[in-house]
DRENGU-340842 format. One record per residue (C-alpha): x, y, z. Coordinates in pm, 1 decimal. Layout:
BEGIN
        px        py        pz
         X         Y         Z
...
//
This chain:
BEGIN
        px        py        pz
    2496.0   -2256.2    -369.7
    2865.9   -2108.3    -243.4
    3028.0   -1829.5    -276.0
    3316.5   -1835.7    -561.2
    3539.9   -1679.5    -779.6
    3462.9   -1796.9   -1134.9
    3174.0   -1592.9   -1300.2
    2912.3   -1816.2   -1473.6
    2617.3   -1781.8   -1725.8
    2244.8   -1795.2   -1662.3
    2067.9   -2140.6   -1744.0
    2102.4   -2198.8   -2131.1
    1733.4   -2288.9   -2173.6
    1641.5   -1889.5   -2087.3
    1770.3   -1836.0   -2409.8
    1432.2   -1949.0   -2568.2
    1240.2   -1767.1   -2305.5
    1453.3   -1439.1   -2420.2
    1423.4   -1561.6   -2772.0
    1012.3   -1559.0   -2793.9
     978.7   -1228.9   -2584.6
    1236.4   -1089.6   -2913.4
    1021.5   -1238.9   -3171.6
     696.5   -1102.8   -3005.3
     825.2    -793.8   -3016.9
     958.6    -754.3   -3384.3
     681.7    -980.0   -3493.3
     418.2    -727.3   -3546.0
     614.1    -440.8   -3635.2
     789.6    -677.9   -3932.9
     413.2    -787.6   -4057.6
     293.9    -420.0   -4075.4
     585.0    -357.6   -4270.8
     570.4    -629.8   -4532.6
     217.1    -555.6   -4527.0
     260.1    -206.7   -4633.4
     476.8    -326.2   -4928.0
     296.7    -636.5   -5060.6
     231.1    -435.4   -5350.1
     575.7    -320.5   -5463.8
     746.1    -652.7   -5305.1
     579.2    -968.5   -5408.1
     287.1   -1001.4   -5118.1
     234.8   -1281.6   -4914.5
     602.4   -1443.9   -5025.6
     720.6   -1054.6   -4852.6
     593.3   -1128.8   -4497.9
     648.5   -1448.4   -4491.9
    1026.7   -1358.7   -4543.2
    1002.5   -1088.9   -4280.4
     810.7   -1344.3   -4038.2
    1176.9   -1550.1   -4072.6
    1362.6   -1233.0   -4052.3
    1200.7   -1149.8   -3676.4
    1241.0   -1495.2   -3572.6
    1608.1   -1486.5   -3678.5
    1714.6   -1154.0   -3503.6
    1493.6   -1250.9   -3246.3
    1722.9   -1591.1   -3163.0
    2023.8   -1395.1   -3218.0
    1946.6   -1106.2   -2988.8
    1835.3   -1387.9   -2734.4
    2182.1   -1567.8   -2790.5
    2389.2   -1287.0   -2784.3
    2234.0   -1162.3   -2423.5
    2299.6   -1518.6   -2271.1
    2663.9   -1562.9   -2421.5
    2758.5   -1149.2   -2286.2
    2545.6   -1199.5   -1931.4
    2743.5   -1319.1   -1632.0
    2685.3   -1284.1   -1283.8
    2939.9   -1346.4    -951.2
    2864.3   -1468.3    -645.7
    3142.6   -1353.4    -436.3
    3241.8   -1350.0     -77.0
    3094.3    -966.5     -24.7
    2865.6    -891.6    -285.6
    2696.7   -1003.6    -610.6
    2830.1    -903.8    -987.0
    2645.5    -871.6   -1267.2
    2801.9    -809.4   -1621.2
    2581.4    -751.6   -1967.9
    2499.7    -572.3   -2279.5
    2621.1    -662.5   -2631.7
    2761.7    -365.2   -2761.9
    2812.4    -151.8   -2445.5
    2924.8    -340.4   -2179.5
    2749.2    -291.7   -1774.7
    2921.8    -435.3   -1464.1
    2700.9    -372.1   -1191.0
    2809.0    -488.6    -806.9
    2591.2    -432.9    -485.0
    2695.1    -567.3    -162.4
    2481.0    -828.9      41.4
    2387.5    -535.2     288.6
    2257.0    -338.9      36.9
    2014.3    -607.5     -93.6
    1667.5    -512.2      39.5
    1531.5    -859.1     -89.5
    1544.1   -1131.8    -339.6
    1217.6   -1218.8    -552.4
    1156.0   -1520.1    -800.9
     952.5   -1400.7   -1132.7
     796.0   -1673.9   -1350.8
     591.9   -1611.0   -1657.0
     450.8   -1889.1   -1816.3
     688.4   -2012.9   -2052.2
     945.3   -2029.9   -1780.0
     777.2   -2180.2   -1552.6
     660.4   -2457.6   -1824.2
    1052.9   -2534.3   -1808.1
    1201.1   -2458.4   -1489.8
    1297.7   -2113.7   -1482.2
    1268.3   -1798.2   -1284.2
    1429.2   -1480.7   -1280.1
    1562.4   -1352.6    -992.7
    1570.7    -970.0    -905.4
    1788.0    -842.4    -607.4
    1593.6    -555.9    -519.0
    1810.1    -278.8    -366.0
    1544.5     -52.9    -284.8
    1710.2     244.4    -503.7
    1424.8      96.8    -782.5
    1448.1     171.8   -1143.7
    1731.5     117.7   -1331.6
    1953.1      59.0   -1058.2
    1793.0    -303.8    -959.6
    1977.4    -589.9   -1100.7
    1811.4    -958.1   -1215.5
    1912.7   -1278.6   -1380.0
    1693.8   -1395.5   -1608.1
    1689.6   -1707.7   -1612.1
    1836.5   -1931.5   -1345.5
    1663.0   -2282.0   -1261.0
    1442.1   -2234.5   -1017.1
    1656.1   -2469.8    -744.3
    1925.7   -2253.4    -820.9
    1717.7   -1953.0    -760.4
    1581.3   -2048.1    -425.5
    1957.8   -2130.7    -339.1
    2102.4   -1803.5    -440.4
    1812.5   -1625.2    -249.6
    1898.3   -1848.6      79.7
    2287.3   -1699.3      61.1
    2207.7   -1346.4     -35.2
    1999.1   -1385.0     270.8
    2222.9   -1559.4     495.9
    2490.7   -1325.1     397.0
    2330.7   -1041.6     471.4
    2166.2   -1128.0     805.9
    2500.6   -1229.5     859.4
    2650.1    -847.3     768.9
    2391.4    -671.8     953.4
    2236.1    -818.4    1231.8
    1951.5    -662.0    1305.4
    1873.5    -610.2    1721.4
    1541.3    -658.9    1857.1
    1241.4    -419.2    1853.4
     956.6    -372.6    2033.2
     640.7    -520.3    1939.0
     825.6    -715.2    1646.8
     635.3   -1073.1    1718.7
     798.6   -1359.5    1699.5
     559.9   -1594.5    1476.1
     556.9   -1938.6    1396.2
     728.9   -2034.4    1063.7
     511.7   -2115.7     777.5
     224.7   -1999.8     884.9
     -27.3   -1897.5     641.9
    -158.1   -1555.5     717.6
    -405.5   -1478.8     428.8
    -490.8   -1689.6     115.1
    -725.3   -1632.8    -118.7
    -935.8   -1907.4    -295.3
   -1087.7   -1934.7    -651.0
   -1496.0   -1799.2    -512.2
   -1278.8   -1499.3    -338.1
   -1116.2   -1470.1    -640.1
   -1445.9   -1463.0    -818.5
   -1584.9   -1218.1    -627.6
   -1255.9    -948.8    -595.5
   -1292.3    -972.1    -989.7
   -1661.6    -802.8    -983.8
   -1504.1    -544.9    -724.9
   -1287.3    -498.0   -1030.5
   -1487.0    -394.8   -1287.2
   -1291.6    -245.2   -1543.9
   -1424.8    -168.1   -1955.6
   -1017.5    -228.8   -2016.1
   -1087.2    -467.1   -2338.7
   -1324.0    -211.2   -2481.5
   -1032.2      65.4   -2498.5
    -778.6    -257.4   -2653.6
    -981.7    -336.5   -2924.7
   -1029.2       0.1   -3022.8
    -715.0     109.7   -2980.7
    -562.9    -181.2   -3168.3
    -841.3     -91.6   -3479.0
    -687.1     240.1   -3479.5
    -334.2     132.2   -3508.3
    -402.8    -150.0   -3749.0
    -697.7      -1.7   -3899.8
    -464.6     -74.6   -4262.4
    -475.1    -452.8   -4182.7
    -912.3    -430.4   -4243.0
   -1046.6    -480.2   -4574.8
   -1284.3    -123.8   -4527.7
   -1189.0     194.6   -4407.2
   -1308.1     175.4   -4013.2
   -1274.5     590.8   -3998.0
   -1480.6     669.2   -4311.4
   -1827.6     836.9   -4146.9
   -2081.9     827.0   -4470.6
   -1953.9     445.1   -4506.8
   -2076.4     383.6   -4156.7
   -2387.7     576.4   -4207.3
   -2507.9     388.5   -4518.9
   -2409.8      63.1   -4354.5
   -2661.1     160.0   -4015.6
   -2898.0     344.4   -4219.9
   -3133.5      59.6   -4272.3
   -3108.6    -145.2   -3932.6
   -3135.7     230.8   -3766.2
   -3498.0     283.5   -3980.3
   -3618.1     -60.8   -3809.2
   -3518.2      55.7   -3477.6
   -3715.3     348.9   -3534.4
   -4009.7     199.5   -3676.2
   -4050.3     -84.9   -3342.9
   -4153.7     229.4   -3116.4
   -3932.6     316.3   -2781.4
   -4030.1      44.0   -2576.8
   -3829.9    -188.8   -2822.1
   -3548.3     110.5   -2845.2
   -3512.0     125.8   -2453.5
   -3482.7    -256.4   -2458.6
   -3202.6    -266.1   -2705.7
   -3062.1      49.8   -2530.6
   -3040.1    -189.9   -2206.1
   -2928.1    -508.0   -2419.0
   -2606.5    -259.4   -2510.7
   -2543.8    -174.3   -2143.4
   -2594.1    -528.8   -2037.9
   -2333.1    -658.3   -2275.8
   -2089.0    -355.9   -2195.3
   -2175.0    -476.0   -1849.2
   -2034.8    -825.1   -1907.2
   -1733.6    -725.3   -2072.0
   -1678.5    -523.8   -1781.5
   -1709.8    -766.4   -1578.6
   -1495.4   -1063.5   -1735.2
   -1265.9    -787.6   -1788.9
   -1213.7    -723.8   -1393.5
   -1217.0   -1157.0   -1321.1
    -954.1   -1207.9   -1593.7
    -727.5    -968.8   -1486.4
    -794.2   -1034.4   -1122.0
    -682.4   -1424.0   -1157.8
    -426.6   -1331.8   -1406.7
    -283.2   -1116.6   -1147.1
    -391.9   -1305.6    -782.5
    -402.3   -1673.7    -881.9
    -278.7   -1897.7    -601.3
    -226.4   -1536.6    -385.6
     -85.8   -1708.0     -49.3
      53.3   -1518.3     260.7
     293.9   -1674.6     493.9
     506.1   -1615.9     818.6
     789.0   -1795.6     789.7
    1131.4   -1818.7     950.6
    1297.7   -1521.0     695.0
     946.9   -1321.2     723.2
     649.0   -1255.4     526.2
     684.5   -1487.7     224.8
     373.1   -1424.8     -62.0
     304.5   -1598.0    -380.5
      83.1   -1532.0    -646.9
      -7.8   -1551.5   -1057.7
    -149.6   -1729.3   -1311.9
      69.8   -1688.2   -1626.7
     376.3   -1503.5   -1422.0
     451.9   -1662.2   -1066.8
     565.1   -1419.8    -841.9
     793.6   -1515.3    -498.1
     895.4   -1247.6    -256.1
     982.9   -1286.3      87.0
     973.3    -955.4     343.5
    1145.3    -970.2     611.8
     908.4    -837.9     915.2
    1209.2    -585.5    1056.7
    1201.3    -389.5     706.8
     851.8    -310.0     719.5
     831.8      27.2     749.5
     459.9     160.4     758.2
     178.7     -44.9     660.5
    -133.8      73.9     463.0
    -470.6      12.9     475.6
    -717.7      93.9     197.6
   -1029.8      67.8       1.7
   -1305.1     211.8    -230.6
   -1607.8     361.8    -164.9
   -1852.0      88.0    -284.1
   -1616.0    -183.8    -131.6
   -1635.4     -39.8     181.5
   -2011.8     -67.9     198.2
   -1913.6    -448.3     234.7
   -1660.9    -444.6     413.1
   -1351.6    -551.0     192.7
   -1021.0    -379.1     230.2
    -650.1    -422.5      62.3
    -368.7    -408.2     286.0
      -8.9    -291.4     161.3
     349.6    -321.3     346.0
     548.6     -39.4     270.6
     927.0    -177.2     221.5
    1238.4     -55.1      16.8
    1207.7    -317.7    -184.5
     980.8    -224.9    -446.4
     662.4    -458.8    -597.6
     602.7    -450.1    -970.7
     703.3     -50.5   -1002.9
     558.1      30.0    -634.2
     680.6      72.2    -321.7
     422.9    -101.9    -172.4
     381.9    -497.3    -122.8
      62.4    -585.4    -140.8
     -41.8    -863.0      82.7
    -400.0    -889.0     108.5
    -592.5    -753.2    -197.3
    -916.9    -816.6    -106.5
   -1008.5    -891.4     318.5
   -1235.0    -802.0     567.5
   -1088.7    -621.4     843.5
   -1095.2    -990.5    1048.5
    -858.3   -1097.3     862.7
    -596.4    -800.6     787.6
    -562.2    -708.6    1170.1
    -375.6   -1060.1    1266.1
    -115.5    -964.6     915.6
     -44.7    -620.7    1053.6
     -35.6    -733.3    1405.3
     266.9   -1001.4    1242.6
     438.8    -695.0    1099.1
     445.2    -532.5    1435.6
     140.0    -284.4    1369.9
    -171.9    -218.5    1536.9
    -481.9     -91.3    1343.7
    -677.8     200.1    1505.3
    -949.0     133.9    1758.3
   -1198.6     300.3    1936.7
    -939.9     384.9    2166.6
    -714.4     577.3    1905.1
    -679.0     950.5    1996.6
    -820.7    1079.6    1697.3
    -773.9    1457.2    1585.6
    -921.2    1660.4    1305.3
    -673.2    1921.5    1082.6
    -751.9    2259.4    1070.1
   -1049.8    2392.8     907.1
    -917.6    2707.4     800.1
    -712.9    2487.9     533.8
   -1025.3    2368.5     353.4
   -1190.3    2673.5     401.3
    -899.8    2813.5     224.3
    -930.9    2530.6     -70.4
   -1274.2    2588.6    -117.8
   -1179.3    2941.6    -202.0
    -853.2    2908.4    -431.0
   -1120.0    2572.7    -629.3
   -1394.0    2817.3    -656.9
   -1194.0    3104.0    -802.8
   -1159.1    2911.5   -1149.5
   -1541.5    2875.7   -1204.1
   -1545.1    3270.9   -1081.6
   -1325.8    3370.7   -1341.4
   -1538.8    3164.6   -1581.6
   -1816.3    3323.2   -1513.7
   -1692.8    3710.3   -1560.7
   -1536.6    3564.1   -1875.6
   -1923.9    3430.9   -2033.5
   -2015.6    3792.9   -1883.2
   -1797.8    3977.4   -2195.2
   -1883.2    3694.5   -2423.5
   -2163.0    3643.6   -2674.4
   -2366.0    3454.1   -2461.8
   -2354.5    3654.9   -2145.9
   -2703.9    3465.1   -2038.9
   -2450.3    3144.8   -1966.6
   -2264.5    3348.7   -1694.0
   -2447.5    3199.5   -1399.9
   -2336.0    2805.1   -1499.7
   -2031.1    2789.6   -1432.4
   -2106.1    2902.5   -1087.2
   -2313.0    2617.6   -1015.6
   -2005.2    2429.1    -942.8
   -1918.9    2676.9    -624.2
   -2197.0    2488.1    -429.6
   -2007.9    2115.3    -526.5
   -1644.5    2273.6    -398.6
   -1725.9    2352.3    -103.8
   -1930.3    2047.0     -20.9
   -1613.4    1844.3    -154.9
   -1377.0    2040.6      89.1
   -1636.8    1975.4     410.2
   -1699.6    1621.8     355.3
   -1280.4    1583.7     314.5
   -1259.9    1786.8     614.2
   -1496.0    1561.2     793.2
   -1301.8    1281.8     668.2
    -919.1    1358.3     772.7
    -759.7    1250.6    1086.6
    -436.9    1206.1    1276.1
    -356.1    1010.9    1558.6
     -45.7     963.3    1802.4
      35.3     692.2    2035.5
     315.3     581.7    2215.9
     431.1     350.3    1904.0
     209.2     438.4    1587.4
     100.9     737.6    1369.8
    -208.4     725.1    1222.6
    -293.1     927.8     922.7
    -648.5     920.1     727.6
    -740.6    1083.2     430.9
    -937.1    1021.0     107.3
   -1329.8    1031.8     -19.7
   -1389.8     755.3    -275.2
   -1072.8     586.7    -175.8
   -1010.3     623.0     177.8
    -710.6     512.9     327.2
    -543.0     436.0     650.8
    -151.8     488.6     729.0
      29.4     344.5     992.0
     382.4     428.3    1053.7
     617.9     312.9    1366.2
     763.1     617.6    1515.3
    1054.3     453.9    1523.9
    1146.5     415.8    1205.3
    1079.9     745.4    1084.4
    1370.8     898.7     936.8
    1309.2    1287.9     922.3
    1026.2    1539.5     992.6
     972.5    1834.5     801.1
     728.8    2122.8     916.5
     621.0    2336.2     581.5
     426.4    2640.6     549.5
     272.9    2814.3     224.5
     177.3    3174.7     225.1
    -196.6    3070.8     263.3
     -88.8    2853.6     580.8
     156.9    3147.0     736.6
    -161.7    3306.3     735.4
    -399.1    3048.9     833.1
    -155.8    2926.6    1126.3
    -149.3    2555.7     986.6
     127.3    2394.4     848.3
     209.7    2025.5     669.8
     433.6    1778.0     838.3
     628.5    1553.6     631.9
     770.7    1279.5     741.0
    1075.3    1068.2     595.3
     984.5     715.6     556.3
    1221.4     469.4     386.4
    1070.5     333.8      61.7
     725.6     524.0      82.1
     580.1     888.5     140.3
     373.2    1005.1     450.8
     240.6    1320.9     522.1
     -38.2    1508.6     806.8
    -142.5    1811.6     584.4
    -355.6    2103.8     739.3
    -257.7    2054.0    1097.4
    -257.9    2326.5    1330.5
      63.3    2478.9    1402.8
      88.7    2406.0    1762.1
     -11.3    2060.3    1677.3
     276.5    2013.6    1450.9
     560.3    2134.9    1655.0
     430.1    1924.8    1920.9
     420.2    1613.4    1664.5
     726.5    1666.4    1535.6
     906.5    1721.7    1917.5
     715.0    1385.3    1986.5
     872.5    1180.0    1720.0
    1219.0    1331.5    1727.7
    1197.6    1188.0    2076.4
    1107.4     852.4    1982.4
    1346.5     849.4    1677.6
    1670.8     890.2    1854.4
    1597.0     620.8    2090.5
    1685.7     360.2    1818.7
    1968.4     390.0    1534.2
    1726.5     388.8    1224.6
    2056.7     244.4    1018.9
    2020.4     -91.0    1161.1
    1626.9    -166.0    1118.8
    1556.0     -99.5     762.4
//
């Protein structure tokens, strides 16, 4: 694909793609509606005709997008003109395009399809896509909004970026992985569907699913069985309920996981870090390595016991709403060391110089946390019930364990090219930043910290957050004077 002056439409087929994602919208809402006036309106006959109705302004709306969508690929940047009514021209130059992913949900990808996104790293409404193009023509366009880019901003040579192979796969995760991420992913997600769908289309039953004294003459008799088989048989049906919650739970966490992770392949290729992955939407993005900003490692407190951990790159270009690229879900730390070591990072070793915040911080949170069940108890002591004064102070104790065992848990590091932050309880989770391509740092101070002599550092960091909270004062001003240093040895415009 060339550059060139003429604008041009998506591929016609995407109409049908737009067409069925219409209908399924307008579908249900027309249904409930003829349902709700069967009575008045002639029944079945009445949704039928709104059934046609949806599927008509459904391939309209569809239509309409396709014939008022047009995109430009011109010499400097890409043009993107829409809307129907009110009319959207939308142009972002090649140097301002963080990346270029390929989307494919099913029915696309059943003929051909993908949209393309041009992600800009300003997120939201400000990212522009094209759905659909072929998919040749979408690997094509991605090539010369590359090209053209590189091109525009050469980008000069770091240290410790790693020049790696191309195509070579970093991380892939088979169907037994798969399998076993899933039960890491338990998750009683259907339950709260199917009960939130009852409530919303509770009309659509032939009973009335809120009426209680309905219910209770309905489990009157089986409950008088229950009773009668003694509590041996009780506690086994008790466990039979749990068990089958149990498996819901668990098919619940495989679905989504392979719904989400199907095919999940990592590679180092020429352009950078290319990964794939999905079952019913296909998802193609390609990092380059020198746009990494800060990678993140992360996990949970039971999946830590074995040893799995996720590992995120931190980009402006953003992944499904986040900032954050995930590129290995679900890997020992083995296997995520070589994929940061690709991105330029190095994950903390025995040898990292490890430092603790300050303690007067948490002693500090303990204090403000256990001020609320304080003030709950003086409340129960004016109350009717003054004997229920002492409860509330039985969560003092559980605050201040909380605060040590997060004290105990934080850390900071500095080395001569990384940051290291750790934080968390249940979730721990690792950040690594390159201190040079840090963009700002901030020392802040509440009342509580003038007081305390600790401060927070915040640090800017293109497309993602990072923060050292509760250091010690001294420590921060020497941080910060630190990475100031290393900061203005490179111009941070021309490596993100």
């Amino acid at each position: 694909m060339s550059a060139n002056t003429a604008p041009r439409r998506t591929a016609p087929l995407g109409m049908l793609v737009g067409a069925v994602q219409g209908i399924r919208q307008s579908l249900l809402p027309a249904a409930a509606g003829a349902y709700g006036l069967r009575d008045q309106f002639g029944g079945i006959g009445l949704i039928a005709g709104f059934a046609i109705l949806a599927l008509a302004i459904g391939a309209l709306g569809a239509f309409l997008k396709w014939w008022r969508t047009t995109y430009l690929v011109g010499a400097d940047a890409i043009s993107v003109e829409s809307g129907v009514v009110s009319r959207r021209a939308r142009s972002v130059p090649y140097e301002r395009i963080q990346d270029v992913s390929l989307e494919q949900p099913l029915l696309a990808r059943l003929i051909g399809l993908a949209q393309v996104k041009f992600e800009t790293g300003a997120g939201g409404a400000d990212e522009i896509a094209l759905a659909y193009l072929t998919l040749a023509e979408g690997e094509a366009l991605r090539e010369l909004v590359r090209d053209r880019r590189d091109d525009s901003a050469p980008v000069p040579a770091i240290d410790g970026d790693p020049a790696e192979p191309p195509n070579q796969v970093l991380f892939a995760m088979p169907p037994r992985r798969l399998a076993l991420f899933g039960l890491f992913e338990f998750s009683l997600a259907a339950v709260a569907v199917v009960m939130g769908a009852t409530q919303q289309f509770d009309f659509l039953l032939p009973f009335d699913l809120w009426d209680g004294d309905a219910w209770q003459v309905l489990l009157d008799a089986p409950a008088g069985r229950v009773a009668a088989l003694g509590p041996l048989a009780q506690a086994a049906g008790a466990l039979a309920a749990l068990a089958v919650l149990g498996a819901i739970g668990i098919a619940t966490g495989i679905g989504r996981t392979v719904a989400r992770d199907w095919g999940f392949v990592l590679e180092r290729t020429a352009k950078g870090f290319r990964r794939r992955r999905g079952l019913f939407t296909k998802s193609d993005v390609v990092m380059p390595a020198h746009r990494v900003q800060a990678v993140e490692l992360g996990t949970r407190w039971l999946r830590r016991r074995f040893g799995w951990h996720a590992l995120k790159f931190v980009s402006l270009a953003q992944d499904a709403g986040s900032a954050s690229h995930v590129v290995a879900p679900f890997a020992q730390l083995g296997e995520v060391t070589p994929i940061a070591a690709a991105a330029g990072f190095a994950l903390p070793g025995d040898q990292t110089p490890w430092q603790r915040p300050s303690r007067r911080a948490f002693v500090d949170g303990a204090v403000i946390g256990a001020a609320i069940p304080l003030a709950a108890a003086i409340g129960l002591l004016f109350s009717p019930v003054p004997v229920a004064a002492p409860l509330p102070l039985l969560a003092v104790p559980l605050i201040a364990l909380r605060q040590a065992y997060l004290w105990r848990r934080a850390r900071h590091a500095l080395d001569e090219r990384h940051l290291y932050t750790r934080r968390g309880w249940l979730a721990p989770r690792i950040q690594i930043a390159s201190r040079v391509k840090l963009q700002s740092v901030e020392i802040a101070q509440g009342p509580l910290a003038r007081r305390g002599g600790y401060a927070a550092l915040h640090l800017g960091l293109a497309g993602g957050t990072l923060s050292l909270a509760a250091l010690p004062l001294d420590e921060a001003r020497r941080i910060r004077e630190s990475l100031l240093a290393s900061m203005a040895e490179v111009d941070f415009a021309k490596i993100i």
